[in-house]
C-alpha positions in Angstrom: -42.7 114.7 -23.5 -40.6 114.5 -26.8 -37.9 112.2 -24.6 -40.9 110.0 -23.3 -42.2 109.5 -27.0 -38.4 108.4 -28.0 -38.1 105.8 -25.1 -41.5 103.9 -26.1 -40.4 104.2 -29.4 -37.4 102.6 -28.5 -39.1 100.2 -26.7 -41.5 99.3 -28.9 -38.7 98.8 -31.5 -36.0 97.2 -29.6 -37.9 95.5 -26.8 -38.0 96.9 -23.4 -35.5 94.7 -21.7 -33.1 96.3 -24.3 -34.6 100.3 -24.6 -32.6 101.3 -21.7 -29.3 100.6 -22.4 -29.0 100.0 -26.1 -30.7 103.0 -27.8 -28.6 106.8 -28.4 -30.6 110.0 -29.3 -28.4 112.1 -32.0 -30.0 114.9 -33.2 -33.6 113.7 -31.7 -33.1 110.3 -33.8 -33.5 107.1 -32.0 -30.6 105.0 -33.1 -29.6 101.0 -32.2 -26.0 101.7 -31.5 -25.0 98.5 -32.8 -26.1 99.0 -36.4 -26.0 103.3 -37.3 -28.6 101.8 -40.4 -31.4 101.4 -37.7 -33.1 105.1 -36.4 -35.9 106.5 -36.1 -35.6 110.0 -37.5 -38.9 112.2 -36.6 -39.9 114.1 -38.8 -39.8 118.4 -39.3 -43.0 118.2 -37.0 -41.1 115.9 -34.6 -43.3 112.9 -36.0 -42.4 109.3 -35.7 -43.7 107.4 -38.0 -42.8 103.5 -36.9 -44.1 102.7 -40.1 -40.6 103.9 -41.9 -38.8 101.3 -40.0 -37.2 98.8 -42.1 -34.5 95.8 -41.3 -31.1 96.6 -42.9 -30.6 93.2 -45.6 -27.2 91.8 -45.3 -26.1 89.6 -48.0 -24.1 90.5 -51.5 -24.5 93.0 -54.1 -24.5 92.9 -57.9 -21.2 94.4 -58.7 -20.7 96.0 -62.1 -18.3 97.7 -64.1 -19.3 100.3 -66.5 -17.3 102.0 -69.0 -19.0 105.9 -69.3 -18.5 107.3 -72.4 -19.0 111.3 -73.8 -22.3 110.8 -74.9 -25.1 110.1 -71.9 -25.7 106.5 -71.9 -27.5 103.7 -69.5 -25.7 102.6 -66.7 -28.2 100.5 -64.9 -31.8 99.6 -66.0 -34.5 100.4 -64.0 -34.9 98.2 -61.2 -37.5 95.5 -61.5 -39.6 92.3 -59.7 -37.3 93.2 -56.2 -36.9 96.5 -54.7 -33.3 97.8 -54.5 -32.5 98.5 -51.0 -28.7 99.8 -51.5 -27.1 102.0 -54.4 -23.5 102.9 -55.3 -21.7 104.6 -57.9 -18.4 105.2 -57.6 -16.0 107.1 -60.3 -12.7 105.1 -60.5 -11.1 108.1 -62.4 -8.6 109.6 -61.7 -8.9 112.7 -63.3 -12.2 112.5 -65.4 -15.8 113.7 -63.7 -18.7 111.9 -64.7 -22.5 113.3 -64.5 -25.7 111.0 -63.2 -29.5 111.4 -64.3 -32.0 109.0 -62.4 -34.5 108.5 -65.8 -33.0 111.2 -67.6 -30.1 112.4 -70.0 -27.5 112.9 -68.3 -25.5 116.4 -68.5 -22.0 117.5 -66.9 -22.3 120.5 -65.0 -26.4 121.0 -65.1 -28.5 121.1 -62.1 -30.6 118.0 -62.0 -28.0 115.7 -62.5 -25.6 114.2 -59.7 -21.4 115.3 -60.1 -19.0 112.5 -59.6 -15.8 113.8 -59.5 -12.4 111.9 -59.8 -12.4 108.8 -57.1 -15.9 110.0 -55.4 -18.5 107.4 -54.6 -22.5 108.3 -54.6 -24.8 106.1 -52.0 -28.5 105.5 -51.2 -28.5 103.5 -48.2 -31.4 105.0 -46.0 -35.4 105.2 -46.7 -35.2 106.3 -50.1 -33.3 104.4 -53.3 -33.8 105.6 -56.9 -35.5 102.5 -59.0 -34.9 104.6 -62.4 -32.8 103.4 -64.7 -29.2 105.7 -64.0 -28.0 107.5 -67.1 -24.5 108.8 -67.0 -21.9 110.7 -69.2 -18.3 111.6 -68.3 -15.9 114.2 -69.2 -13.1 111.8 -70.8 -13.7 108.7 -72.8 -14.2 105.3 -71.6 -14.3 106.5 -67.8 -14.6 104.1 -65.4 -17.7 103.7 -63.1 -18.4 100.8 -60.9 -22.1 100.3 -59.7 -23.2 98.3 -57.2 -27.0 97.7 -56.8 -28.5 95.2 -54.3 
């Protein structure tokens, strides 16, 4: 029944001259296999809800450099007018660690908070993308960050 469900979903989704040969099932997700951004992931009741199916953008990002300092500080602003629909941080450091808080202060170490560590990158891709301003604070002075928010 559940493999029935995922081929008219697939069908539905992809069109049915397509279903057939263009859809994978990994781990009871219904995935285009030419774009690993478009599933269908049911849910912990096995639920598919074609609602939560949205078109990857293409396009550019706005690119920014942020200098993180000792003291939790603003990253990025709250998003605003447009949605974002991608999210990255990534700690250019090579040594130093830096701390996230979506809305918050920021804290190194502290649950609540998301851990950078030295040359790690941080991504929302998928159905959900903080729209909170990001507050960050690193271990070492005038730590790089680079955020890219599209």
């Amino acid at each position: 029944m559940r493999r029935l469900l995922l081929a008219a979903l697939a069908a539905l989704w992809l069109g049915p001259a397509s279903a057939q040969q263009s859809v994978v099932n990994f781990r009871n997700a219904v995935c285009d296999p030419t774009n690993a951004q478009n599933c269908l992931v049911p849910s912990a009741s096995g639920q598919i809800n074609v609602n939560d199916v949205s078109t990857p953008t293409t396009g550019t990002g706005g690119v920014t450099a942020v200098t993180v300092g000792t003291s939790s500080a603003q990253a990025l602003a709250a998003a605003s007018g447009n949605r974002l629909t991608m999210l990255a941080l990534q700690n250019v450091s090579a040594s130093a660690s830096i701390a996230c808080n979506l809305g918050g202060t920021a804290a190194l170490n502290t649950a609540g908070n998301f851990q950078i560590g030295p040359g790690q990158m941080l991504t929302w891709n998928s159905t959900y993308i903080p729209q909170d301003a990001i507050n960050c604070i690193a271990s070492a002075a005038s730590t790089p960050l680079t955020v890219m928010a599209k």
